[in-house]
PyMOL CGO cylinders between C-alpha atoms (Angstrom):
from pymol import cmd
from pymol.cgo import CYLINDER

trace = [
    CYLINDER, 66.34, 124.28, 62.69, 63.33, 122.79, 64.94, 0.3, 1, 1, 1, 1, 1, 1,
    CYLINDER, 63.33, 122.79, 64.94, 64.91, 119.41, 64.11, 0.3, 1, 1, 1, 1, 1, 1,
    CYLINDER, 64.91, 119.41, 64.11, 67.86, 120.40, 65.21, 0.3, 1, 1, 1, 1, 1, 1,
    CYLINDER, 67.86, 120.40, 65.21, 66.92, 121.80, 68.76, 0.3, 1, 1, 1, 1, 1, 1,
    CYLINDER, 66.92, 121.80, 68.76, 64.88, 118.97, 69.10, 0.3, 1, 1, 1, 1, 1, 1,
    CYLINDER, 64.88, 118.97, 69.10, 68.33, 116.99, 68.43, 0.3, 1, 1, 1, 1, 1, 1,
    CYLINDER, 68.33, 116.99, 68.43, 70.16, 118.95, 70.94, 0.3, 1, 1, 1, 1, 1, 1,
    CYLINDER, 70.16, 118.95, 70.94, 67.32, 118.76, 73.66, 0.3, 1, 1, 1, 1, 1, 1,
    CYLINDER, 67.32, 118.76, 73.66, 67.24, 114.89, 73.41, 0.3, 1, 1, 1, 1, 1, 1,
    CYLINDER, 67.24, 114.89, 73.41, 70.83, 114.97, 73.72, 0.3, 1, 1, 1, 1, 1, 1,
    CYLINDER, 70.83, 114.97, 73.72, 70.73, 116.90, 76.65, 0.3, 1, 1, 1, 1, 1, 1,
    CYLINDER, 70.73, 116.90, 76.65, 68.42, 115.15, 78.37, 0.3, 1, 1, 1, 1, 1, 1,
    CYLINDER, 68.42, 115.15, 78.37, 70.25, 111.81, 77.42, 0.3, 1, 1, 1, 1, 1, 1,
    CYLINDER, 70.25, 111.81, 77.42, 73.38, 113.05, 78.68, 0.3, 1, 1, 1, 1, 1, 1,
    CYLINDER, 73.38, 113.05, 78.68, 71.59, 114.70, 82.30, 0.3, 1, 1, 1, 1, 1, 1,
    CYLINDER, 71.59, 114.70, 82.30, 70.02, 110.79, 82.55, 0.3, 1, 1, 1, 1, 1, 1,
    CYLINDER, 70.02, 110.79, 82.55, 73.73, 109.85, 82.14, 0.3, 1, 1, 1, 1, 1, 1,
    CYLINDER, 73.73, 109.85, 82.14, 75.30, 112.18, 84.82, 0.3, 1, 1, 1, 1, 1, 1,
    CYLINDER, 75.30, 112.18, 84.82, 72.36, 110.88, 86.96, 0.3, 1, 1, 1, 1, 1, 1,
    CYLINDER, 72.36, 110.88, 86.96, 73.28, 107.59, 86.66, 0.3, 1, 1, 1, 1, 1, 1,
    CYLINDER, 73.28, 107.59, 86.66, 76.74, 107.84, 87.36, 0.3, 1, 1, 1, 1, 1, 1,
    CYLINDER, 76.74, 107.84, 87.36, 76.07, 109.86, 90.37, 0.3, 1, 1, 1, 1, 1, 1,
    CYLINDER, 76.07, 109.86, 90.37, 73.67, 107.81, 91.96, 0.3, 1, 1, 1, 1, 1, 1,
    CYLINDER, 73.67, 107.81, 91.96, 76.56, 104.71, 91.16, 0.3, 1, 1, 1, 1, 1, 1,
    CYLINDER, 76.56, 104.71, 91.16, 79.21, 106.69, 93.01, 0.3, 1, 1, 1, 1, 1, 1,
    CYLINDER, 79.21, 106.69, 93.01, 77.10, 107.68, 95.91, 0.3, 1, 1, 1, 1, 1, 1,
    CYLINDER, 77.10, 107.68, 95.91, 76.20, 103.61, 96.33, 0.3, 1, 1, 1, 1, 1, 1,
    CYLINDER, 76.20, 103.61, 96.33, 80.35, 103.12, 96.03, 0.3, 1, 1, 1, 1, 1, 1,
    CYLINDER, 80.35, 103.12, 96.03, 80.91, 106.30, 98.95, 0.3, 1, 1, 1, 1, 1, 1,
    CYLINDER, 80.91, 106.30, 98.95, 78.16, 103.98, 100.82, 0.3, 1, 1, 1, 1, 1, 1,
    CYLINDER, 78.16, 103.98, 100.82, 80.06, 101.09, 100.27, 0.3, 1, 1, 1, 1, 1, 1,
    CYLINDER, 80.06, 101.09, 100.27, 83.75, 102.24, 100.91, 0.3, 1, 1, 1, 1, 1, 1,
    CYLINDER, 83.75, 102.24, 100.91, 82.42, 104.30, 104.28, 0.3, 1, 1, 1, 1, 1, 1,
    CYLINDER, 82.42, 104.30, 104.28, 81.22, 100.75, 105.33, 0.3, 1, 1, 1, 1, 1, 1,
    CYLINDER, 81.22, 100.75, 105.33, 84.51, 99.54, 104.56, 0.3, 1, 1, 1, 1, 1, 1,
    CYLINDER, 84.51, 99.54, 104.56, 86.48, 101.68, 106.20, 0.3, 1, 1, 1, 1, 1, 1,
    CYLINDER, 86.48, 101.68, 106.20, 84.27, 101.63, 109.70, 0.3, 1, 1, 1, 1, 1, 1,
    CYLINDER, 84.27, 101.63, 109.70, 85.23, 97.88, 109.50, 0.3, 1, 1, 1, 1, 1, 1,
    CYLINDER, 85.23, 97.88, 109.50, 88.95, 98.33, 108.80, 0.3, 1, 1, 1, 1, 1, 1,
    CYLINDER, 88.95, 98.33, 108.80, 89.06, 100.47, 111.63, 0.3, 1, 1, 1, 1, 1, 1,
    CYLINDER, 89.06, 100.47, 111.63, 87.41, 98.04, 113.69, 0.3, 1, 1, 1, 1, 1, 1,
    CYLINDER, 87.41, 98.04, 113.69, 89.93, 95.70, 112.66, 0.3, 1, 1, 1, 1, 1, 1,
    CYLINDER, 89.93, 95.70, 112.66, 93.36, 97.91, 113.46, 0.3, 1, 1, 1, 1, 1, 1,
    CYLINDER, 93.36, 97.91, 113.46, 91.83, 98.49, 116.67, 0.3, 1, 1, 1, 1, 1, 1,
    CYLINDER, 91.83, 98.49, 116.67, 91.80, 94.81, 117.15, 0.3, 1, 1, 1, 1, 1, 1,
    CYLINDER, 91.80, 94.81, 117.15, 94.94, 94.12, 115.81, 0.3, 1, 1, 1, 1, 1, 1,
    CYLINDER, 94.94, 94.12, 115.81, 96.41, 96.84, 117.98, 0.3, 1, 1, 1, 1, 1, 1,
    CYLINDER, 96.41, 96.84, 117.98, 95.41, 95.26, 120.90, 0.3, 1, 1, 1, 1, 1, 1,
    CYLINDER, 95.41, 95.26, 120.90, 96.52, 92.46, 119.58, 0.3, 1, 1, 1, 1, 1, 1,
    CYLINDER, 96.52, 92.46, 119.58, 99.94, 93.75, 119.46, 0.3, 1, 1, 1, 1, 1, 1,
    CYLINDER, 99.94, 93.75, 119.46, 100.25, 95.09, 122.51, 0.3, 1, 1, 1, 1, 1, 1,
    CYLINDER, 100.25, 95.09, 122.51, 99.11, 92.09, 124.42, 0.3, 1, 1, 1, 1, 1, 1,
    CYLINDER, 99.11, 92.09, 124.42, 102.36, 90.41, 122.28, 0.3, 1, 1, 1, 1, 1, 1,
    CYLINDER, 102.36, 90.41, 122.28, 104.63, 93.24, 123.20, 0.3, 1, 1, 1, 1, 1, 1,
    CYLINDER, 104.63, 93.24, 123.20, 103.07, 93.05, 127.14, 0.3, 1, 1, 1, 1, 1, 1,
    CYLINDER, 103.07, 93.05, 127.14, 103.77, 89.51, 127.04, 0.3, 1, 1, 1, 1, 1, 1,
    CYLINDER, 103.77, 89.51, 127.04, 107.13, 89.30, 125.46, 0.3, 1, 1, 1, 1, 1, 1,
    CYLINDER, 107.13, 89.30, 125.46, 108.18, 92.42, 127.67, 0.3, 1, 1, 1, 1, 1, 1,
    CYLINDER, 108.18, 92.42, 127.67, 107.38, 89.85, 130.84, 0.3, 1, 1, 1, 1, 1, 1,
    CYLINDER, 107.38, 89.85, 130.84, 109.49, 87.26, 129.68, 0.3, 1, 1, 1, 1, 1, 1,
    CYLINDER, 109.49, 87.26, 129.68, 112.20, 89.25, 128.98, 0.3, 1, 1, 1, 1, 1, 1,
    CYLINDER, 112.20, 89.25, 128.98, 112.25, 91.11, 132.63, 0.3, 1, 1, 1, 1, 1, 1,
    CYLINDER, 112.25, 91.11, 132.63, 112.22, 86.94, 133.45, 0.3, 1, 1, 1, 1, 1, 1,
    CYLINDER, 112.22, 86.94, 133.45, 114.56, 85.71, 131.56, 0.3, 1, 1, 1, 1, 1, 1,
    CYLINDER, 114.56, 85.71, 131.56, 117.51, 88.75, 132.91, 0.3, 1, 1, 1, 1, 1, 1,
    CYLINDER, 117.51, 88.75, 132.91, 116.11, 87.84, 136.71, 0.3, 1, 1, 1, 1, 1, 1,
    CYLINDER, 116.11, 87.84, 136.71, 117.14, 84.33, 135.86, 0.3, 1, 1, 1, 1, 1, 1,
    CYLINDER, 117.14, 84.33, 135.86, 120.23, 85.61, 134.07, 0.3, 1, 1, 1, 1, 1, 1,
    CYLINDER, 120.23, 85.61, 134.07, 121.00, 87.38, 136.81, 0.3, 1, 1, 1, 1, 1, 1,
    CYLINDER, 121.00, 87.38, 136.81, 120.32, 84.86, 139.69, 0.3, 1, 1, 1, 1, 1, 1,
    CYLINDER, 120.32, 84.86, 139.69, 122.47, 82.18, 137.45, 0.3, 1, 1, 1, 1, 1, 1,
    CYLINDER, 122.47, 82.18, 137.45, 125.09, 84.88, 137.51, 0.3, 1, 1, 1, 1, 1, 1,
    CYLINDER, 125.09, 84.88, 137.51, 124.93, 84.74, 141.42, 0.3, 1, 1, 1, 1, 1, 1,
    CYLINDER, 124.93, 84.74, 141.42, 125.08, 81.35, 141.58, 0.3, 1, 1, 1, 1, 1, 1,
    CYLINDER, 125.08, 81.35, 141.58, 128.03, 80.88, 138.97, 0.3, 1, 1, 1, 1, 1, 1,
    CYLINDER, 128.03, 80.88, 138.97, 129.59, 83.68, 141.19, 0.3, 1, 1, 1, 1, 1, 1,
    CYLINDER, 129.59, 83.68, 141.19, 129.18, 82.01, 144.61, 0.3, 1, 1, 1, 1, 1, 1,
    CYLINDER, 129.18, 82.01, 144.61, 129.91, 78.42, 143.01, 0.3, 1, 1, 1, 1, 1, 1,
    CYLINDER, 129.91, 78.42, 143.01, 133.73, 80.19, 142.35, 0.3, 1, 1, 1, 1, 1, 1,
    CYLINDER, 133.73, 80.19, 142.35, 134.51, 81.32, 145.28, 0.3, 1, 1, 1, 1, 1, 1,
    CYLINDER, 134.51, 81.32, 145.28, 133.77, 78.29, 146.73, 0.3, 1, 1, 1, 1, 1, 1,
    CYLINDER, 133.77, 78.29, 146.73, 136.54, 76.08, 145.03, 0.3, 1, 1, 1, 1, 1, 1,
]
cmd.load_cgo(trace, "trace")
C-alpha cells in the first residue's frame, strides 16, 4: 500500500511539473501573440491611411477629370453653334 501512495504521489507531482510547464509555455505564446497583435494594429492603421490618401487622391482626379469633361462639353457646344 505505501508503495503504492508513494506511486500515486510521484505521479502527481510529475503531472503538477507537467501542468506547470505547459502553463508557463502558453503564457510566453499570450506574450508573444499580444506583441503581435499591437504590431498588426500598427500596421492597419498604416494601411488605412494608406487608403485613404488613395481614395483622397483618386477622388481629386475624378472632380478633374468631369471639370474637364465638362469644359470640353462647352467647347464642343460653342464649336456647333458656330458652323
Amino acid at each position: 500500500m505505501k508503495t503504492n501512495i508513494k506511486d500515486l504521489v510521484a505521479k502527481v507531482k510529475e503531472i503538477r511539473e507537467g501542468l506547470t510547464q505547459t502553463l508557463r509555455t502558453l503564457r510566453e505564446k499570450m506574450n508573444i501573440l499580444e506583441t503581435e497583435r499591437s504590431s498588426l494594429l500598427v500596421e492597419i492603421e498604416k494601411l488605412k491611411k494608406v487608403a485613404e490618401s488613395r481614395a483622397n487622391a483618386l477622388e481629386t482626379e475624378v472632380n478633374r477629370l468631369r471639370e474637364e469633361l465638362k469644359s470640353l462639353k462647352e467647347l464642343l457646344g460653342a464649336t456647333e453653334g458656330v458652323d
